[in-house]
Jmol script that loads the backbone (N, CA, C; Angstrom):
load data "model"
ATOM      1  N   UNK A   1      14.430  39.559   1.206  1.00  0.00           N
ATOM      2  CA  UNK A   1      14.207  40.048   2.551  1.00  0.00           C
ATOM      3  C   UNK A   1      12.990  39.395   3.199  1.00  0.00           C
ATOM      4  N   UNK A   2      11.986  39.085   3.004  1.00  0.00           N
ATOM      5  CA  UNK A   2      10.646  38.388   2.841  1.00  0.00           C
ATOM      6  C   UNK A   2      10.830  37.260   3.368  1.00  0.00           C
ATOM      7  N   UNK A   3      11.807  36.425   2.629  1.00  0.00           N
ATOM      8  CA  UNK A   3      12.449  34.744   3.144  1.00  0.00           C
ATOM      9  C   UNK A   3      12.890  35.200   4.366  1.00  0.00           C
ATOM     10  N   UNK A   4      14.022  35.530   4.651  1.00  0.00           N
ATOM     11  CA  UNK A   4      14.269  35.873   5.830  1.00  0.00           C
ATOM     12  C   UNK A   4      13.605  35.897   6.771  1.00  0.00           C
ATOM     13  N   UNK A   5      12.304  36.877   6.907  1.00  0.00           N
ATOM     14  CA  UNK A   5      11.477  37.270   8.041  1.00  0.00           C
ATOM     15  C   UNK A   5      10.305  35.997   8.098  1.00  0.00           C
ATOM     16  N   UNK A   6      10.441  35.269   6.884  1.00  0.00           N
ATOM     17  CA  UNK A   6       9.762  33.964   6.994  1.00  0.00           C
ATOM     18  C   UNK A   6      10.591  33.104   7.964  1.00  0.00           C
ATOM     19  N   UNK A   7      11.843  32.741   7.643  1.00  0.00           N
ATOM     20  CA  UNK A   7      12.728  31.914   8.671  1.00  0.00           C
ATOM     21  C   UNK A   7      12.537  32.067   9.692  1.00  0.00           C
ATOM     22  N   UNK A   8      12.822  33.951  10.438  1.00  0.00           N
ATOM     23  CA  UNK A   8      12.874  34.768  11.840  1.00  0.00           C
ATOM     24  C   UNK A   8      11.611  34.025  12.367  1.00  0.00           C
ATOM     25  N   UNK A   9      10.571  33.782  11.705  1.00  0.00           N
ATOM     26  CA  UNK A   9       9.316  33.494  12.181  1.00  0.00           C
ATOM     27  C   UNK A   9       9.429  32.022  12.620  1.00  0.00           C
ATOM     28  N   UNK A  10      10.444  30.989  11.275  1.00  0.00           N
ATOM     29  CA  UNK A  10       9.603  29.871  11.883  1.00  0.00           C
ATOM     30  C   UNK A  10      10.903  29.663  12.735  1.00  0.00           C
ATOM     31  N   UNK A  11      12.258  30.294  13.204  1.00  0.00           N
ATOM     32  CA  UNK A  11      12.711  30.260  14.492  1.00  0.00           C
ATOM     33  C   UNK A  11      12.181  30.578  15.614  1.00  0.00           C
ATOM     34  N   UNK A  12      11.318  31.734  15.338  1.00  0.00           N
ATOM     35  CA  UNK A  12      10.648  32.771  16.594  1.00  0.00           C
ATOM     36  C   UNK A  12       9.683  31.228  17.156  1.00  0.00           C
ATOM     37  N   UNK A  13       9.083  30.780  16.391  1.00  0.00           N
ATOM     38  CA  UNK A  13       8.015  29.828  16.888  1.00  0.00           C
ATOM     39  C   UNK A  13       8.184  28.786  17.347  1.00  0.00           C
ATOM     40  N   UNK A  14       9.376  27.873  16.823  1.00  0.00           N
ATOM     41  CA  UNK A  14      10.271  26.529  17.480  1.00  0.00           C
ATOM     42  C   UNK A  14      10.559  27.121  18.842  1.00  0.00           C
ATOM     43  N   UNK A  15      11.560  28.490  19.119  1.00  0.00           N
ATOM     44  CA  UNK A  15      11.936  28.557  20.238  1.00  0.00           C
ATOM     45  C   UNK A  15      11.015  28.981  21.032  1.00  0.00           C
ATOM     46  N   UNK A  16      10.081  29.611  20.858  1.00  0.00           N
ATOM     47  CA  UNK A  16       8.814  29.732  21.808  1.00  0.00           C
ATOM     48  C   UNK A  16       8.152  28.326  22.097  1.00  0.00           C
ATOM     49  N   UNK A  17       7.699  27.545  21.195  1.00  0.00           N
ATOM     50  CA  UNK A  17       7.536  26.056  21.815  1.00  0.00           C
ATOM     51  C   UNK A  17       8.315  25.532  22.346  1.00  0.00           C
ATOM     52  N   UNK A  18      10.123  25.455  22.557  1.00  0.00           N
ATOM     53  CA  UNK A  18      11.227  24.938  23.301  1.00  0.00           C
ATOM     54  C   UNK A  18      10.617  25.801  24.696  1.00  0.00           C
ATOM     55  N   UNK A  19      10.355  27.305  24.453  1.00  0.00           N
ATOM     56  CA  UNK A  19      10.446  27.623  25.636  1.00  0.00           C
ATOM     57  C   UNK A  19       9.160  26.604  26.915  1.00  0.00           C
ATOM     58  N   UNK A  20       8.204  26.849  26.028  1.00  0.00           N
ATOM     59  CA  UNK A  20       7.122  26.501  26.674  1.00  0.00           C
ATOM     60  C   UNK A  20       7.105  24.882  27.244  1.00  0.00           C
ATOM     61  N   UNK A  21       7.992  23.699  26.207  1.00  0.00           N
ATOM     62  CA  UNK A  21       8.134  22.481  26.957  1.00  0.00           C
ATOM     63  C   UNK A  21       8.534  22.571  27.805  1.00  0.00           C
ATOM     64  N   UNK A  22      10.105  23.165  27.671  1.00  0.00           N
ATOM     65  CA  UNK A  22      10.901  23.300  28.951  1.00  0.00           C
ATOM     66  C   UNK A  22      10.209  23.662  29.813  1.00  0.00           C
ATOM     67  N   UNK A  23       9.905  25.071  29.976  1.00  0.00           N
ATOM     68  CA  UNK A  23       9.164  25.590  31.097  1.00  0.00           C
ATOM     69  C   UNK A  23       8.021  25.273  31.881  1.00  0.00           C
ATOM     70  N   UNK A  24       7.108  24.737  31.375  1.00  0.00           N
ATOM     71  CA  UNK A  24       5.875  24.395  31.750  1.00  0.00           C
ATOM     72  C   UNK A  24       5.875  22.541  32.083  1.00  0.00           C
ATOM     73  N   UNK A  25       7.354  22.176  31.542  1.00  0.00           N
ATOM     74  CA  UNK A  25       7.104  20.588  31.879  1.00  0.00           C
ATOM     75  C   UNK A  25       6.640  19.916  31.194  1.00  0.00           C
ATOM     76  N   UNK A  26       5.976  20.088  29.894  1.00  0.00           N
ATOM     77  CA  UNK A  26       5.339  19.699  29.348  1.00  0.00           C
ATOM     78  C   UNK A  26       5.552  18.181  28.568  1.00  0.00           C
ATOM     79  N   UNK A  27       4.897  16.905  28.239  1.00  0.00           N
ATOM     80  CA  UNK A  27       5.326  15.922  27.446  1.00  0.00           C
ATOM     81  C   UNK A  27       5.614  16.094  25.836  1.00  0.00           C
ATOM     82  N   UNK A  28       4.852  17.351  25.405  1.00  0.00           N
ATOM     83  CA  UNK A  28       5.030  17.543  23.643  1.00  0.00           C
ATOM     84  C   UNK A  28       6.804  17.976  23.526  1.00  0.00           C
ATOM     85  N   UNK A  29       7.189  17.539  22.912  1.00  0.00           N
ATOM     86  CA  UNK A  29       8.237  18.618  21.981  1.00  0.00           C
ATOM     87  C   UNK A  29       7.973  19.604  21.509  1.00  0.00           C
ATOM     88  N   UNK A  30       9.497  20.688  22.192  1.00  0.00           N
ATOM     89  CA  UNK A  30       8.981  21.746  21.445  1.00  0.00           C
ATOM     90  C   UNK A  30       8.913  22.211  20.191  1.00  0.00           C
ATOM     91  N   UNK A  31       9.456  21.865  19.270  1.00  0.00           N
ATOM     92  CA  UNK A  31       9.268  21.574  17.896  1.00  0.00           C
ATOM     93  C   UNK A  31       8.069  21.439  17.557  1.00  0.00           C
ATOM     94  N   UNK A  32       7.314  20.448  17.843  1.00  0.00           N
ATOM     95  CA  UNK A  32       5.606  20.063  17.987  1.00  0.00           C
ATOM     96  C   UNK A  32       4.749  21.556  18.521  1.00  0.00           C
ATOM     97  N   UNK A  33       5.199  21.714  19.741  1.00  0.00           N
ATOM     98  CA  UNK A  33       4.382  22.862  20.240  1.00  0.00           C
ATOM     99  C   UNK A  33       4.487  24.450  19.545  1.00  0.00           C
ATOM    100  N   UNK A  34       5.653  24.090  18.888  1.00  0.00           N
ATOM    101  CA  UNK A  34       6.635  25.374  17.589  1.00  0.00           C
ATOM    102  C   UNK A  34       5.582  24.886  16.593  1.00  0.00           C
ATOM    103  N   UNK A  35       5.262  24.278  15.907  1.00  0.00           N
ATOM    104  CA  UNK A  35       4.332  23.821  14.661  1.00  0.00           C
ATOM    105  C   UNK A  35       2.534  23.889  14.880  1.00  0.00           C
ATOM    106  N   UNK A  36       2.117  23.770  16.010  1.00  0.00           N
ATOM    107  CA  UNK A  36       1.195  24.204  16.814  1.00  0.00           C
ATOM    108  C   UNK A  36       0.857  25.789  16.333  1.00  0.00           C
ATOM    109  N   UNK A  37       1.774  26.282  17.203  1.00  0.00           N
ATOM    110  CA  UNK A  37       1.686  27.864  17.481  1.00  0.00           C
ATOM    111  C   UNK A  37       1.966  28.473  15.650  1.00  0.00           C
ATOM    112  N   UNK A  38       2.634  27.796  14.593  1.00  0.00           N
ATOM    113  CA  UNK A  38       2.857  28.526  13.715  1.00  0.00           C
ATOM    114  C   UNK A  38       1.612  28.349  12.761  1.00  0.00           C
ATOM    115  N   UNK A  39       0.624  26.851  13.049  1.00  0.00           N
ATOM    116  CA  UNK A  39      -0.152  26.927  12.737  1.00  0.00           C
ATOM    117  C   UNK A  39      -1.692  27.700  12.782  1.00  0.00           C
ATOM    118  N   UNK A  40      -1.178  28.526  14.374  1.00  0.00           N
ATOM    119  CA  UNK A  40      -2.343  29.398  14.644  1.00  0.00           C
ATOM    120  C   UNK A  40      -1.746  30.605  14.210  1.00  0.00           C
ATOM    121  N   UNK A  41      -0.218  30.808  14.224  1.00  0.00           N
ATOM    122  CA  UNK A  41       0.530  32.185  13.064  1.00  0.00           C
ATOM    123  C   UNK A  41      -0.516  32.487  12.032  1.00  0.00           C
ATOM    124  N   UNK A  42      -0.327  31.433  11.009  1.00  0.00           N
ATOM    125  CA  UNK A  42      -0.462  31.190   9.686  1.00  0.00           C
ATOM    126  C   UNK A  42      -1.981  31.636   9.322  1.00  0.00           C
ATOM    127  N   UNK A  43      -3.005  32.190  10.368  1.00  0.00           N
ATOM    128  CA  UNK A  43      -4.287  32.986   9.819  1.00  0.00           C
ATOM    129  C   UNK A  43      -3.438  34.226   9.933  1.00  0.00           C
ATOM    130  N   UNK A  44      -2.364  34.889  10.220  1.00  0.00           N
ATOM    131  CA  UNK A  44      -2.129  36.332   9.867  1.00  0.00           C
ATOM    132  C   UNK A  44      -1.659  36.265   9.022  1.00  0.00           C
ATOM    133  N   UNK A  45      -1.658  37.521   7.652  1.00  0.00           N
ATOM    134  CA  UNK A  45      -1.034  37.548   6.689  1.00  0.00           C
ATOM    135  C   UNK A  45       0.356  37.703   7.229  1.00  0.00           C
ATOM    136  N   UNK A  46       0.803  39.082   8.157  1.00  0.00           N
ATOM    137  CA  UNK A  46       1.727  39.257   8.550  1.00  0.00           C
ATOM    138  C   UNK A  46       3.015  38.081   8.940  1.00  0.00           C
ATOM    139  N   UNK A  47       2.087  36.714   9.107  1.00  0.00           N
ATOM    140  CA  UNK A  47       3.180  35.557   9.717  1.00  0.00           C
ATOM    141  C   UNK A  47       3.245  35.045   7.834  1.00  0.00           C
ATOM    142  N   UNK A  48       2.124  34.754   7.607  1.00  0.00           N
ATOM    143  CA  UNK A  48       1.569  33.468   6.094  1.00  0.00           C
ATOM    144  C   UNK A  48       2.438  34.170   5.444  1.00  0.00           C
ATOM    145  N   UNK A  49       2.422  35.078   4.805  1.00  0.00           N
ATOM    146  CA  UNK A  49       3.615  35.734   3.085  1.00  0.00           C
ATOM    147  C   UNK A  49       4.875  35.502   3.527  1.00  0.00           C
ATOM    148  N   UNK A  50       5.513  35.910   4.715  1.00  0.00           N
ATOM    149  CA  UNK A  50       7.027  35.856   4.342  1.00  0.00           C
ATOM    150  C   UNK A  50       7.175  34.040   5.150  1.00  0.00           C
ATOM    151  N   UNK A  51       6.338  33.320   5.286  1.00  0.00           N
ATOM    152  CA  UNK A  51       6.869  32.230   5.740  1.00  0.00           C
ATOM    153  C   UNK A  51       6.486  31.109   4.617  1.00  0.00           C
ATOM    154  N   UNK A  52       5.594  31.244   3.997  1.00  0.00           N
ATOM    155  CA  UNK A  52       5.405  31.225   2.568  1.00  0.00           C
ATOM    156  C   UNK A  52       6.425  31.022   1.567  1.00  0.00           C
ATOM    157  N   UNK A  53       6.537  32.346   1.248  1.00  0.00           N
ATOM    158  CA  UNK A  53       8.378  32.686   0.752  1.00  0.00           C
ATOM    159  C   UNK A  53       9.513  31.747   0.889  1.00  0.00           C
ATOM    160  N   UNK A  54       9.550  31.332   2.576  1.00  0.00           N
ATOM    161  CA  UNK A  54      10.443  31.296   3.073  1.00  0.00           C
ATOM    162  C   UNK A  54      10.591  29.273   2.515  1.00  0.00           C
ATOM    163  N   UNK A  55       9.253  28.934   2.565  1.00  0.00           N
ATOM    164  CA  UNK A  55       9.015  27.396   2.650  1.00  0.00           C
ATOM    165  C   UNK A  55       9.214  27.387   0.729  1.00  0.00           C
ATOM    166  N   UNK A  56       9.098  27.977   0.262  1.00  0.00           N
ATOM    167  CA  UNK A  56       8.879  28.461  -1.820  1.00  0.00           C
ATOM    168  C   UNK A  56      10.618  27.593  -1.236  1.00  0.00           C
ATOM    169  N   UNK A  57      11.550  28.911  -1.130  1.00  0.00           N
ATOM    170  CA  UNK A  57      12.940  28.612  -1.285  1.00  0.00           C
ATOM    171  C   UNK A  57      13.391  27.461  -0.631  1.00  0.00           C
ATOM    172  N   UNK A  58      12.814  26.580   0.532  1.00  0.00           N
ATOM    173  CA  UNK A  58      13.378  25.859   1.140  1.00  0.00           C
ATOM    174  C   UNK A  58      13.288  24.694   0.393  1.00  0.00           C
ATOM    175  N   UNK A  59      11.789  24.775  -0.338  1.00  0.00           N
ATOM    176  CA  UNK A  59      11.659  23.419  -1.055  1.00  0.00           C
ATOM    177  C   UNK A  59      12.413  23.269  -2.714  1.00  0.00           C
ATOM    178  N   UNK A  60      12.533  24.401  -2.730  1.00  0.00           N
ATOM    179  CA  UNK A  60      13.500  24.387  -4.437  1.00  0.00           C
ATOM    180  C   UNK A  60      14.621  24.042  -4.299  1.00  0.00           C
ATOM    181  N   UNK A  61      15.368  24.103  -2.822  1.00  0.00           N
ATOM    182  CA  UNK A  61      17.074  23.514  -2.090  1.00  0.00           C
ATOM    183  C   UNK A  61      16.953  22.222  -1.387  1.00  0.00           C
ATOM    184  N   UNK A  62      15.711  21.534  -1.236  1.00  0.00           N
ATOM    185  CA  UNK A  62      15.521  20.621  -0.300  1.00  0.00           C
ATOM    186  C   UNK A  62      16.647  19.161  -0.920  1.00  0.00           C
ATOM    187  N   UNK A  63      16.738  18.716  -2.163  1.00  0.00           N
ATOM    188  CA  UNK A  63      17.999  18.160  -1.792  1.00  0.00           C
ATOM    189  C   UNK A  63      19.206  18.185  -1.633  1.00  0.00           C
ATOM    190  N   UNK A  64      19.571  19.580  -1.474  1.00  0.00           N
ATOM    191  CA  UNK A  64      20.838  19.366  -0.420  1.00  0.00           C
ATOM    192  C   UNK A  64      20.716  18.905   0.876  1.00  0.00           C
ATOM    193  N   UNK A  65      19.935  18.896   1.450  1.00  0.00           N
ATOM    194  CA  UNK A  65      19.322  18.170   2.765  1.00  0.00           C
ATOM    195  C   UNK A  65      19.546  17.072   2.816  1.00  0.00           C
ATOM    196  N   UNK A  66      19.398  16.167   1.769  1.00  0.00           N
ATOM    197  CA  UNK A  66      19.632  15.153   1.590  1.00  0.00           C
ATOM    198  C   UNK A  66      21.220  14.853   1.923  1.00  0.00           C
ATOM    199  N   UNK A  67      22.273  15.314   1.544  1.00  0.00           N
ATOM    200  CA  UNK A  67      23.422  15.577   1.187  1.00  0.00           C
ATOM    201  C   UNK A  67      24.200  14.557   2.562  1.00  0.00           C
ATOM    202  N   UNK A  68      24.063  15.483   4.034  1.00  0.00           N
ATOM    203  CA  UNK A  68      24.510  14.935   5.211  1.00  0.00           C
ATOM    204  C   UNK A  68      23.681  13.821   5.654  1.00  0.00           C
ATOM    205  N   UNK A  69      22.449  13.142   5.163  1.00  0.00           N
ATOM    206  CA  UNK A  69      22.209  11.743   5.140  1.00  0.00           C
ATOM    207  C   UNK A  69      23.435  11.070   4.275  1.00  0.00           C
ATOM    208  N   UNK A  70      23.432  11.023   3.490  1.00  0.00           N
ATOM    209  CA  UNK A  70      23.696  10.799   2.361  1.00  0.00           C
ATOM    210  C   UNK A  70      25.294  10.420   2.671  1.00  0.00           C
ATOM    211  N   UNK A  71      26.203  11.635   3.298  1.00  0.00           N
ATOM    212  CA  UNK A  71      27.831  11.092   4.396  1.00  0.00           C
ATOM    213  C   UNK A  71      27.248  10.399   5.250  1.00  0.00           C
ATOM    214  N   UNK A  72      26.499  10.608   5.794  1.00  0.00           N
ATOM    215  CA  UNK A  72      26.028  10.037   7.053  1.00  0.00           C
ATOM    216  C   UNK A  72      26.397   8.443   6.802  1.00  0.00           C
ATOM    217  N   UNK A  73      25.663   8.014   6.277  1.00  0.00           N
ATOM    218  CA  UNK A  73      25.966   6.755   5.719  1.00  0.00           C
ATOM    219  C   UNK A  73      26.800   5.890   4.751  1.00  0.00           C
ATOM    220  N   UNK A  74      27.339   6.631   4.754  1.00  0.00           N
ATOM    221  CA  UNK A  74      29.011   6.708   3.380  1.00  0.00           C
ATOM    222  C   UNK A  74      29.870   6.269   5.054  1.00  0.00           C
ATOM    223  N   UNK A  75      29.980   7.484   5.514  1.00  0.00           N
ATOM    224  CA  UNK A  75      30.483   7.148   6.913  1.00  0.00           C
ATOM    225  C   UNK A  75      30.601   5.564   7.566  1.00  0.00           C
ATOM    226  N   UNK A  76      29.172   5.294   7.686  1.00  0.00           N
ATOM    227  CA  UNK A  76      28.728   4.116   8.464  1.00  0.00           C
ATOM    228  C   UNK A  76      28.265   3.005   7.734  1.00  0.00           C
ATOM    229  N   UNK A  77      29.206   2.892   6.266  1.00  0.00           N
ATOM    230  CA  UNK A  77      28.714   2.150   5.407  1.00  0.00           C
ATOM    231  C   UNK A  77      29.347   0.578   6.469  1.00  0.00           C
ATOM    232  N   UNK A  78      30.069  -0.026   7.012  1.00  0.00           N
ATOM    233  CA  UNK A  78      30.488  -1.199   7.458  1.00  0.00           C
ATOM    234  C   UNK A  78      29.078  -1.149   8.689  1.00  0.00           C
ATOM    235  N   UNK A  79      28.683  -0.296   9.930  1.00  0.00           N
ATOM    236  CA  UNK A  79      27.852  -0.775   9.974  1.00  0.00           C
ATOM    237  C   UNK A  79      26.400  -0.961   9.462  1.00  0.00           C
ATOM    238  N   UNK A  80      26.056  -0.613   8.330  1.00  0.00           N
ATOM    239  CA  UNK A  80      25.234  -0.974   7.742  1.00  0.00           C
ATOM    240  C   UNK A  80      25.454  -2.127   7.156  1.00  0.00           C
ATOM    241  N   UNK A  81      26.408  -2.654   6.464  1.00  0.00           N
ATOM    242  CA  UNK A  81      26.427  -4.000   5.898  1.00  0.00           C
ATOM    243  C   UNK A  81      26.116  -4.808   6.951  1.00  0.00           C
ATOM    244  N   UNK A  82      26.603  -4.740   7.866  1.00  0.00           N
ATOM    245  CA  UNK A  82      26.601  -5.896   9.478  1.00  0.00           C
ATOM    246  C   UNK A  82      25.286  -5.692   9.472  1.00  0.00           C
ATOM    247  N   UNK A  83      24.759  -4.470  10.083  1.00  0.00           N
ATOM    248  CA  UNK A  83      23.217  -4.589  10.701  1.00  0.00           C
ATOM    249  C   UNK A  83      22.379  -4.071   9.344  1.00  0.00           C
ATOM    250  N   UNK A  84      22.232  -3.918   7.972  1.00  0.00           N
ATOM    251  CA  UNK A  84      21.509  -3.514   7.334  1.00  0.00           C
ATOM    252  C   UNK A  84      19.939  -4.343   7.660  1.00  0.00           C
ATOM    253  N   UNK A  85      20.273  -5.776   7.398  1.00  0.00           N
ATOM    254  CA  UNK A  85      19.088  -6.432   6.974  1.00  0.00           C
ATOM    255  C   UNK A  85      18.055  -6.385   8.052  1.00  0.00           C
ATOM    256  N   UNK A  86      18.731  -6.365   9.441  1.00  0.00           N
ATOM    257  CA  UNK A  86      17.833  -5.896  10.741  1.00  0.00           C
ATOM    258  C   UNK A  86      17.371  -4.395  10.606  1.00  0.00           C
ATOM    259  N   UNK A  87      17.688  -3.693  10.558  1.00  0.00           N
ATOM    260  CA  UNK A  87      17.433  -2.449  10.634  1.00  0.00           C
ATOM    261  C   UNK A  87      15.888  -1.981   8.869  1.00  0.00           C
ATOM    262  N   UNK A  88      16.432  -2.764   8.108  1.00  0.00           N
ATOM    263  CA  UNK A  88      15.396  -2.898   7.447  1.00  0.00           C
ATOM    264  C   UNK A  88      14.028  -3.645   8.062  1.00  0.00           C
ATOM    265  N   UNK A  89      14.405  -4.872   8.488  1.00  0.00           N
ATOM    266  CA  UNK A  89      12.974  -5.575   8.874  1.00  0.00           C
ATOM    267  C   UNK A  89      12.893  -4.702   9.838  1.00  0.00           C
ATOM    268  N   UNK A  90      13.749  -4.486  10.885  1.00  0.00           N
ATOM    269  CA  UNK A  90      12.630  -3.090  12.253  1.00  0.00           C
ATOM    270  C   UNK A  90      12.046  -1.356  11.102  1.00  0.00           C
ATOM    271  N   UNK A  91      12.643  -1.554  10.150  1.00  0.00           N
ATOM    272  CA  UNK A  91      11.820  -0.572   9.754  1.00  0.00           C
ATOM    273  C   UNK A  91      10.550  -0.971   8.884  1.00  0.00           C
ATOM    274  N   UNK A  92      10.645  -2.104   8.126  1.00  0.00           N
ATOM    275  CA  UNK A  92       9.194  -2.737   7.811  1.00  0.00           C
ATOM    276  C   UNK A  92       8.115  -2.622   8.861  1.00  0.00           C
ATOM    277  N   UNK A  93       8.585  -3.380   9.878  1.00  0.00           N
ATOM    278  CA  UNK A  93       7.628  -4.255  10.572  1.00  0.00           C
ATOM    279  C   UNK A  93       7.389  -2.831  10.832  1.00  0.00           C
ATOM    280  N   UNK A  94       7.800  -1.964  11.555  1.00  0.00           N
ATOM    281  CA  UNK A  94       7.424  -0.443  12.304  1.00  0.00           C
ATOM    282  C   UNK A  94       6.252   0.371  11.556  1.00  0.00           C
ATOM    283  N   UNK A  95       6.891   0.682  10.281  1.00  0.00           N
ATOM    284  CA  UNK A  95       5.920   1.032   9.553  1.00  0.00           C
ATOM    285  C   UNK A  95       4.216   0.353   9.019  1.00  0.00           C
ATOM    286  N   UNK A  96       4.820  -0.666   9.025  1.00  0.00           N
ATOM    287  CA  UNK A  96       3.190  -1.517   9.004  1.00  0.00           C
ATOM    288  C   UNK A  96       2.335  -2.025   9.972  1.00  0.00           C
ATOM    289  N   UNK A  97       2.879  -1.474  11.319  1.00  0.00           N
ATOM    290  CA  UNK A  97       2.482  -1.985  12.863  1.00  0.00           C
ATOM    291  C   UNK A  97       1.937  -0.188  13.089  1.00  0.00           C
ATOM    292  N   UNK A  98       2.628   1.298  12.602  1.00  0.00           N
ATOM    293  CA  UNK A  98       2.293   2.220  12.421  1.00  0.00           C
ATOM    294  C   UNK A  98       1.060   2.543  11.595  1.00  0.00           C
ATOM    295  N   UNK A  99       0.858   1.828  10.555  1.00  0.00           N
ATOM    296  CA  UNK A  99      -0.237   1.810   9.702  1.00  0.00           C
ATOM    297  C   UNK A  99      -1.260   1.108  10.382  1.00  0.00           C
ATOM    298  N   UNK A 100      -1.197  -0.202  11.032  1.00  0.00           N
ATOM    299  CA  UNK A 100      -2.499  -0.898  11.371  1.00  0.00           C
ATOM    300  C   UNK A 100      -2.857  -0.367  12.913  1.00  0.00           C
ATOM    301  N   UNK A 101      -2.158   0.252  13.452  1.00  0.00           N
ATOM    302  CA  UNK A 101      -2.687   1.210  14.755  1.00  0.00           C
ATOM    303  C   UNK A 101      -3.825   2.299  13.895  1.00  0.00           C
ATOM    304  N   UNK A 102      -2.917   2.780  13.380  1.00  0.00           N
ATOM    305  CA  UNK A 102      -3.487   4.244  12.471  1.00  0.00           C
ATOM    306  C   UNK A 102      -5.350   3.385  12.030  1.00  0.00           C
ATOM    307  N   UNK A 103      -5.133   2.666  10.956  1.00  0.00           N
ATOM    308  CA  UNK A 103      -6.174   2.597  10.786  1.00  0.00           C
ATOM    309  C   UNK A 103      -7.030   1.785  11.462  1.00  0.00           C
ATOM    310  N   UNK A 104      -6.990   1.017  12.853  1.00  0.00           N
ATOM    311  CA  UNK A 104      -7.730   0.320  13.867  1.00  0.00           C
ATOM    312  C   UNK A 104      -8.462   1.934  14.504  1.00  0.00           C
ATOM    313  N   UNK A 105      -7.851   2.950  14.571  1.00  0.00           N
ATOM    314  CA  UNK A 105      -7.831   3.832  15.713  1.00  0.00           C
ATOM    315  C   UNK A 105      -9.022   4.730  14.831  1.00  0.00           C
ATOM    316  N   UNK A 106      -8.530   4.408  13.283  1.00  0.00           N
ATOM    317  CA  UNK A 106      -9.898   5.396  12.553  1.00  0.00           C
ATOM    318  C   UNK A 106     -10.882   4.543  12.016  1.00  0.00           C
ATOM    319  N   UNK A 107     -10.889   3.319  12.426  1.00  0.00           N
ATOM    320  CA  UNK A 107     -11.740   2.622  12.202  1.00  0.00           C
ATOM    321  C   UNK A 107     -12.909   2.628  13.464  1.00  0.00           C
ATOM    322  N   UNK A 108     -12.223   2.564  14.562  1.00  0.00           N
ATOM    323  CA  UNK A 108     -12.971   2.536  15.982  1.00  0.00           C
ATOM    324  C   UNK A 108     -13.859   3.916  16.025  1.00  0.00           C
ATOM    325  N   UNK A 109     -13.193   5.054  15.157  1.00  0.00           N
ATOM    326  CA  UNK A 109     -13.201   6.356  15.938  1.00  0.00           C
ATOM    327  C   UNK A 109     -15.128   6.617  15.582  1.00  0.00           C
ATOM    328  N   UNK A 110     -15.658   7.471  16.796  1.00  0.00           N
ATOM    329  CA  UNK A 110     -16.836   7.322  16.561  1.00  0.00           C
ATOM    330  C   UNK A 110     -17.672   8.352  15.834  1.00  0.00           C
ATOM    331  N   UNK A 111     -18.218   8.075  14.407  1.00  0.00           N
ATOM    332  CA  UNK A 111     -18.673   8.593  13.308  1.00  0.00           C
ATOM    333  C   UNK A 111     -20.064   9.215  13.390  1.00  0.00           C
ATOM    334  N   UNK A 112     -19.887  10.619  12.945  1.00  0.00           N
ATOM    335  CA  UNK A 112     -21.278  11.556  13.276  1.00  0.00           C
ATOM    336  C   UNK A 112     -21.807  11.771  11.965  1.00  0.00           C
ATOM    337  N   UNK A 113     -22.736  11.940  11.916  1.00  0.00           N
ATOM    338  CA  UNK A 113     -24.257  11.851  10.645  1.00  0.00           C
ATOM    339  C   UNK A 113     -23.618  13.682  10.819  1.00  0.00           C
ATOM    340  N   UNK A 114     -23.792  13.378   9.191  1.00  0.00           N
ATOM    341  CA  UNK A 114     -23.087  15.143   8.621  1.00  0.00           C
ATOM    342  C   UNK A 114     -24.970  15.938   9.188  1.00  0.00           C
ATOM    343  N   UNK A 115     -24.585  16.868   9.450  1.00  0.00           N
ATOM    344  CA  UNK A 115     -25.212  17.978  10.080  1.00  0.00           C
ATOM    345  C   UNK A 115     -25.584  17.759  11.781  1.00  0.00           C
ATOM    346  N   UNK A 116     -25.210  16.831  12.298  1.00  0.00           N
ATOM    347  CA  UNK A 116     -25.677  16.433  13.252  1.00  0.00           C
ATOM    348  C   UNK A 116     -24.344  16.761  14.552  1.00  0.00           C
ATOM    349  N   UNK A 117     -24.663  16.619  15.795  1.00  0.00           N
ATOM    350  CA  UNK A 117     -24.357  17.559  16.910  1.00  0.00           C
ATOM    351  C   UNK A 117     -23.512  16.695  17.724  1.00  0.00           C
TER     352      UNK A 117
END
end "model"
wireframe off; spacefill off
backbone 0.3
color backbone group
């Protein structure tokens, strides 16, 4: 019962961030703005134990998740042979053009002397 009211929660919080993109116009996803808000949940016990719970069971089933990737591409095995080798190099290059932003951006970022203001 616990899992459950963990789920209710992390639905309650996606669709409250859907609500709030939509509504307000906003550029975040609401998904994003749902993960936001569950992260300011997550100081109540009342939200933390049953969503807790809820993340325990999700990760002990997590590869069946895998499963509909998994047709997904059973499916679309011809175009993957055609476009595999592209779709690999755009995912190289992406990921390592993702990494050298990342660390230019924490390299630049400007560094404060611990105790200082």
């Amino acid at each position: 019962m616990q899992g459950l009211r963990g789920l209710a929660w992390l639905l309650v919080f996606q669709s409250v961030g859907e609500l709030l993109s939509r509504g307000l116009s906003l550029p975040l996803p609401g998904p994003v703005l749902g993960l936001v808000l569950l992260l300011v949940g997550l100081r109540f016990a009342l939200v933390r134990e049953p969503v807790a719970e809820c993340a325990g069971f999700l990760l002990t089933h997590l590869s069946l998740l895998f499963v509909p990737v998994g047709v997904g591409v059973m499916t679309h095995l011809a175009l993957l042979t055609q476009y595999g080798l592209r779709i690999l190099v755009v995912i190289a290059l992406s990921t390592w053009i993702g990494l050298a932003v990342t660390a230019l951006v924490l390299y630049g970022w400007p560094r404060r002397a611990p105790g200082g203001n």
